[in-house]
C-alpha positions as CSV (number, residue, x, y, z in Angstrom):
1,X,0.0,0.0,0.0
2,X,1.0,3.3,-1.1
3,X,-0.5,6.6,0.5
4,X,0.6,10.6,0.9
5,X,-0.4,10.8,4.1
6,X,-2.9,10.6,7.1
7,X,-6.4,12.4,6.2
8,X,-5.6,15.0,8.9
9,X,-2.9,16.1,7.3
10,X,-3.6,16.0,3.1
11,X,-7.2,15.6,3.5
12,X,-8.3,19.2,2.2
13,X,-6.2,18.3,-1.3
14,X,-8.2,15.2,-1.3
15,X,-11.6,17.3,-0.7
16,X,-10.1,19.9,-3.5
17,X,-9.9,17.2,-5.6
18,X,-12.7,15.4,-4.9
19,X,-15.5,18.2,-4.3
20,X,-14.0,21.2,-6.0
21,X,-12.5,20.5,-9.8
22,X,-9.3,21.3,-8.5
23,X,-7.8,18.7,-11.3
24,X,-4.5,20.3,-11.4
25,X,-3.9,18.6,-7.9
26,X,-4.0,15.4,-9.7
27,X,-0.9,15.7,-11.2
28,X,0.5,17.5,-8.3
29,X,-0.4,14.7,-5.6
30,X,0.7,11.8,-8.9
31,X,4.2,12.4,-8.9
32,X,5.4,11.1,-5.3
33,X,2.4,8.7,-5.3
34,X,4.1,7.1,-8.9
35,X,7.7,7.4,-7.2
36,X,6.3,5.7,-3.9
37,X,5.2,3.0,-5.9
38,X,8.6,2.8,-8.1
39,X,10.2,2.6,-4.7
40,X,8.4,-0.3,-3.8
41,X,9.6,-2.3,-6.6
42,X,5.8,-3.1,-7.9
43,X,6.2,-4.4,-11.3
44,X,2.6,-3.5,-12.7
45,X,0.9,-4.8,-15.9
46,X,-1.8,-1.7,-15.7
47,X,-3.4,0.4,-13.2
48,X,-7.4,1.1,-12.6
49,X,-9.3,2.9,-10.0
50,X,-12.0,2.3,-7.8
51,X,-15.2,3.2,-9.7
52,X,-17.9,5.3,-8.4
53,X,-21.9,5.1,-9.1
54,X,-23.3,6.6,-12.5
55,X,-25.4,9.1,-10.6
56,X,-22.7,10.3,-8.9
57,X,-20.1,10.5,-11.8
58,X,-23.0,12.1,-13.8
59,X,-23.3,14.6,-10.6
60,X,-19.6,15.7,-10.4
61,X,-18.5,15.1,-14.1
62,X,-15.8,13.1,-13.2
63,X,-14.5,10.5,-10.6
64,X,-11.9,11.8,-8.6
65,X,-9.4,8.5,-8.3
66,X,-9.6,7.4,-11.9
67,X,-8.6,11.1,-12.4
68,X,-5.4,10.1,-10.1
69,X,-5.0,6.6,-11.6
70,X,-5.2,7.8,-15.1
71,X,-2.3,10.9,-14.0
72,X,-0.3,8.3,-12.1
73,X,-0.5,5.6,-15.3
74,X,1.0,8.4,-17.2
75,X,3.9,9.4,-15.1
76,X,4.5,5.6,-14.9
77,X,4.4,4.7,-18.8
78,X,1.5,2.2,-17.9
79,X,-1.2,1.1,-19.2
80,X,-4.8,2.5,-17.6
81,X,-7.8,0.7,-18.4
82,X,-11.3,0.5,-16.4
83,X,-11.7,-2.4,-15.3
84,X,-14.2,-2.4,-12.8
85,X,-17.8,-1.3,-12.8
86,X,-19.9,0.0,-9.6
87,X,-22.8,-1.4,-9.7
88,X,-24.7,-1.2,-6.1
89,X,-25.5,1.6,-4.3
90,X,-23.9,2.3,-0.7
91,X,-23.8,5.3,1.7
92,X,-20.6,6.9,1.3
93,X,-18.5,4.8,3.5
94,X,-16.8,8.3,6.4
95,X,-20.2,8.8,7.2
96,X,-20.5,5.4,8.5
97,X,-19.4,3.9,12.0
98,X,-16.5,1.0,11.6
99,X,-19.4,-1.6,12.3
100,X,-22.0,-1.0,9.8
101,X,-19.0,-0.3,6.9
102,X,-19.9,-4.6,5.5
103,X,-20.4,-4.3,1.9
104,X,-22.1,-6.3,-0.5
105,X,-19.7,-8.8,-2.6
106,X,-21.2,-7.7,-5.7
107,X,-20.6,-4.4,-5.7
108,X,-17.9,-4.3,-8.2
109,X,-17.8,-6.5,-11.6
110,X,-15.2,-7.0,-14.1
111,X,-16.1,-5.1,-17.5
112,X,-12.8,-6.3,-18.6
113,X,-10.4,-9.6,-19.0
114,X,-7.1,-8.2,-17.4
115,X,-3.9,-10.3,-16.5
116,X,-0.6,-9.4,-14.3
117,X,-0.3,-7.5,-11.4
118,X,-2.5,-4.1,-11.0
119,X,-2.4,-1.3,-8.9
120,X,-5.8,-0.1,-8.1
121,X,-6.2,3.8,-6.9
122,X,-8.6,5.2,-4.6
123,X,-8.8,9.1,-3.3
124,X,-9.3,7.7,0.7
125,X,-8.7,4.5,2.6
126,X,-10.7,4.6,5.6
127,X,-12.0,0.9,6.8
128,X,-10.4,-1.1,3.9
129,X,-13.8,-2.1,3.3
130,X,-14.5,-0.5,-0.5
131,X,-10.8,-1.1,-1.4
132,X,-11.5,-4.9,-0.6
133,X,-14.3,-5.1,-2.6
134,X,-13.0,-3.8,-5.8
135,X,-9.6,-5.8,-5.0
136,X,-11.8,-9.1,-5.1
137,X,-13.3,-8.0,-8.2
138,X,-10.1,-7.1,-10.1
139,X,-9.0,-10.7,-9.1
140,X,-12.2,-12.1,-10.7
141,X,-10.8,-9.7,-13.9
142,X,-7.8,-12.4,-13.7
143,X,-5.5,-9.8,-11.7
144,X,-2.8,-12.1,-10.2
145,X,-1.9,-9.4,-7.5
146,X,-3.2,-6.7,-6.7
147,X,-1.6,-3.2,-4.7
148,X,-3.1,-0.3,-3.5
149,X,-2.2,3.4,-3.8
150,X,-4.4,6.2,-1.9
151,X,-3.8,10.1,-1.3
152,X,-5.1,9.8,2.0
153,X,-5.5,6.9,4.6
154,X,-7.8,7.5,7.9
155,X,-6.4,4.4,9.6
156,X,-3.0,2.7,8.4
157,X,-3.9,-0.5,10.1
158,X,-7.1,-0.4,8.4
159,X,-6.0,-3.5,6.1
160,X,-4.1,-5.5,8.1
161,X,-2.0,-8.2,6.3
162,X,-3.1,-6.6,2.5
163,X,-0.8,-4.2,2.9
């Protein structure tokens, strides 16, 4: 897992982004998430981001962490595809306690045969929970491994071992 920083502390970029069409912070916040990841040594076939509802991309225009992905692919020379389709509703995740954050396993599908390892990119980690759900589905694609880079994290330890 690859992140900026606590929510705390990089969280009003990530609402900039997110909430107000600041897309120039894409490729500002890009560049040291792309050389985090060439630190770690991740050799990735392609990179997607976690998809958001059609009502909501029709709302905002745009979905903030394919924004990211697609800035980071380019940085990186890789491939970005979407791969993964939302296809379930759900309350946005922060304005849920840690108990009631279970989300359906269908969520997510694969709109697309993929093979390799993938980085998937999402704006916020804050249970692991939606970040789980579109890592099972980009398995299902035929990922073989898949990492996880986020501008912000709310709890580090949120994923345990899938770090």
């Amino acid at each position: 897992m690859v992140y900026l920083g606590l929510y705390g502390r990089v969280g009003g970029m990530v609402r900039a982004l997110k909430y107000r069409r600041r897309f120039a912070l894409a490729s500002l916040l890009a560049k040291p998430l792309a050389e985090g990841i060439q630190a770690r040594g991740w050799e990735l076939d392609g990179i997607t981001a976690v998809p958001t509802l059609l009502p909501r991309l029709v709302l905002r225009g745009y979905n903030p962490p394919e924004v990211l992905a697609q800035e980071v692919a380019r940085l990186m020379g890789i491939p970005y595809r979407r791969v993964l389709r939302r296809i379930r509703y759900t309350p946005s995740q922060p304005t849920r306690g840690r108990a009631r954050r279970r989300l359906p396993e269908d969520l997510f599908v694969p709109v697309l045969r993929v093979e390799g390892s993938w980085l998937l990119v999402d704006d916020v980690l804050t249970s692991g929970a939606t970040f789980l759900r579109a890592k099972e589905a980009l398995l299902k694609a035929g990922a073989s491994r898949v990492y996880g880079a986020f501008l912000a994290v709310r709890d580090p330890g949120a994923l345990g071992p899938y770090r």
